[in-house]
Structure formats: structure tokens, C-alpha cells
C-alpha positions, 0 to 999 in steps of 0.5 A: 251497590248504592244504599239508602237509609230513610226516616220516612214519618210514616211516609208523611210530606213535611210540607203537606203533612200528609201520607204521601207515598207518590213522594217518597216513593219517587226520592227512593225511586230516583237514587236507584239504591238496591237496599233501602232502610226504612224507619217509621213505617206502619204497617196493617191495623185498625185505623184505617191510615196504617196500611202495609207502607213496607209493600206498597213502597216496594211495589211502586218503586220497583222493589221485588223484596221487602220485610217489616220488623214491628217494633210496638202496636200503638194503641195495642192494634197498629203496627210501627216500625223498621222496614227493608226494601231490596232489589236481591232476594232476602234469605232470612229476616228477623225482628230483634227486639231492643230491650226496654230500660227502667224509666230514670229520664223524664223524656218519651220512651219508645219500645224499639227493634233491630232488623236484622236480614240475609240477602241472597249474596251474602250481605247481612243488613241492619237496620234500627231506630234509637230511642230518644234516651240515653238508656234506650240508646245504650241498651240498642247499641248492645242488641246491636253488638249482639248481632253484628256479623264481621264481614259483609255487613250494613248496619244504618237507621236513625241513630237519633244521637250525633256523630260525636256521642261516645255511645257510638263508639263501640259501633265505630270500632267495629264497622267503617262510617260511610260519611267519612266520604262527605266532601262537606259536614251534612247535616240530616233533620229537619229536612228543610232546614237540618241542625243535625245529623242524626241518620247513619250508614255503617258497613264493615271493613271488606265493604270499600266504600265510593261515595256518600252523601245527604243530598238536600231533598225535603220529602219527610222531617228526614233527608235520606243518607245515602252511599255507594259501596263495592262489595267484596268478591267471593270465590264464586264470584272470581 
């Protein structure tokens, strides 16, 4: 099974700096992953640029399944968020809402989700988007820890700390980090020239993990993190 996990901007070009669903649309398209992760993904309001981005992505490259979790309506009418793409039916989807601090830092806060869904052979997907602040981080590293299933699990997004942050270690002792497979250190924003790795892709321990990698791909400010796993087999599966 190939996983990816895609800060997309709202599906803007880096380069152009226009909504670009062609582009982002074809990089998904071409790494052939049968789950997709989404952050930054609008949905239906009031301006006329937020449009369902979640379907119009799933239909153009090839995606039969899709959820949107909105995390915030900007402006009180336009809907922004994380979003699935799937190539298996999904069972059952939800959106977890992260808790918002008390505001103790100077820096951009941002209500964020957890989206959190059931495929059709078992595989629980997580996706989410850290906040900017330390306190936003902590209280999303606890929704997850909340909500994270043992076994046949994914939990990937935009992180938004890098992989040496002690907040992450609760996640790390419970789920196996797919970039510990990189031949080489990755780096994940920006794009054009990454300073840092900011996106993850975590599975649990039953899940072997193949491959991983952040190839070198300028659609949005992010490079995808992508990763090949095996799932483990069930007994009807036998």
C-alpha cells in the first residue's frame, strides 16, 4: 500500500501562485498512493476560490472516496481544513477538533482538527495539522493520543515542528516514523529550496514499512512525504 501526505496551500502553485488543481492533482496522480493526506484544503463558501478542492482532487485523480474535516470557517463563511482521498471505501469519518489554548505566545493561532477515518479493510487514518505554537502543538499531540488506535494505524500531516522536538515523543513511542527509511536526511519546506522537515507519516508497529522518501517535487510551498507499507494480513485474508 503507498501513502502520501500533501500540505497543498489550498492547492496553490508555488511558482505561479495560483490555484492549480491540474498540478497538484498530476503529482498525487503519478505516485499512485491508495491514501492520501491532505492539509490546507478548502472547501464550499462564500468566496467564489474556496470550492469542494477534497472532490475535485479525488475526481481528477482517480480517487472513488474522499472526506473533508473542517478545522475553522475564515471570515465565519469559508470552510478550511484537512482532507482524505482514498482508493478503498471509508467506513466511518470524523472530525476531532484540537482544542484551543489560552493565547501565552505572540505568534499566529489557528483553530486546528484531527481527521480521523475507518477504511473498508481495517486501517484507521489520521491526519492533522499542528498549530504554529508550542501550546497548540502540545494540546494536538494529546487530541491525538486521545484517538490513536494500536493496531493498523496511519497517523501523517504537517507537523510543523522538526523531528528532533520533544513534543513528539509520545507519538514516537507509540507509532514507528516511515523516514527512518530515507537513505538520506529530507528535508520537506519550502519546496524550492527545504530548510526543514516539517511533514510526517507514522504507522504503527504490525504495519512493515518498504519505503519512504520526499522526492524533490515543487507543486505547493510543500514537498509530499510519501511511503510504501505492507499491511498485516487478517484471517480472512489467510
Amino acid at each position: 500500500m503507498k501513502i502520501m501526505v500533501y500540505n497543498t496551500q489550498h492547492c496553490l502553485n508555488y511558482i505561479t501562485r495560483q490555484i492549480d488543481f491540474e498540478l497538484i492533482a498530476g503529482i498525487i496522480k503519478d505516485y499512485g498512493a491508495d491514501i492520501v493526506g491532505l492539509n490546507e484544503i478548502r472547501n464550499v463558501g462564500v468566496q467564489e476560490d474556496y470550492q469542494d478542492q477534497a472532490k475535485i482532487l479525488a475526481e481528477l485523480a482517480g480517487y472513488d472516496y474522499h472526506y473533508f474535516a473542517q478545522a475553522i470557517k475564515f471570515s465565519g463563511v469559508n470552510p478550511y481544513g484537512n482532507a482524505l482521498l482514498s482508493k478503498n471505501p471509508i467506513v466511518q469519518a470524523q472530525t476531532i477538533l484540537v482544542p484551543d489554548p489560552p493565547r501565552q505566545y505572540d505568534g499566529y493561532y489557528e483553530t486546528r482538527c484531527l481527521l480521523k477515518a475507518k477504511l473498508d479493510n481495517g486501517l484507521t487514518v489520521n491526519v492533522i495539522h499542528f498549530g504554529l505554537n508550542p501550546d497548540e502543538q502540545e494540546n494536538a499531540v494529546k487530541t491525538i493520543m486521545d484517538n490513536l488506535e494500536n493496531e493498523k494505524c496511519i497517523l501523517m500531516g504537517d507537523f510543523n515542528v522538526s523531528p528532533d522536538n520533544p513534543v513528539l515523543a509520545p507519538i514516537r513511542a507509540r507509532l514507528k516514523d516511515t523516514a527512518d527509511l530515507f537513505k538520506q536526511p529530507l528535508l520537506s519546506f519550502p519546496s524550492d529550496k527545504p530548510k526543514v522537515k516539517i511533514d510526517y507519516i507514522f504507522v504503527s508497529h504490525d504495519i512493515e514499512v518498504i519505503d519512504a522518501d520526499i522526492p524533490a517535487i515543487i507543486g505547493a510551498d510543500h514537498r509530499p512525504h510519501m511511503a510504501e507499507v505492507r499491511m498485516p494480513f487478517t484471517v480472512n485474508q489467510v
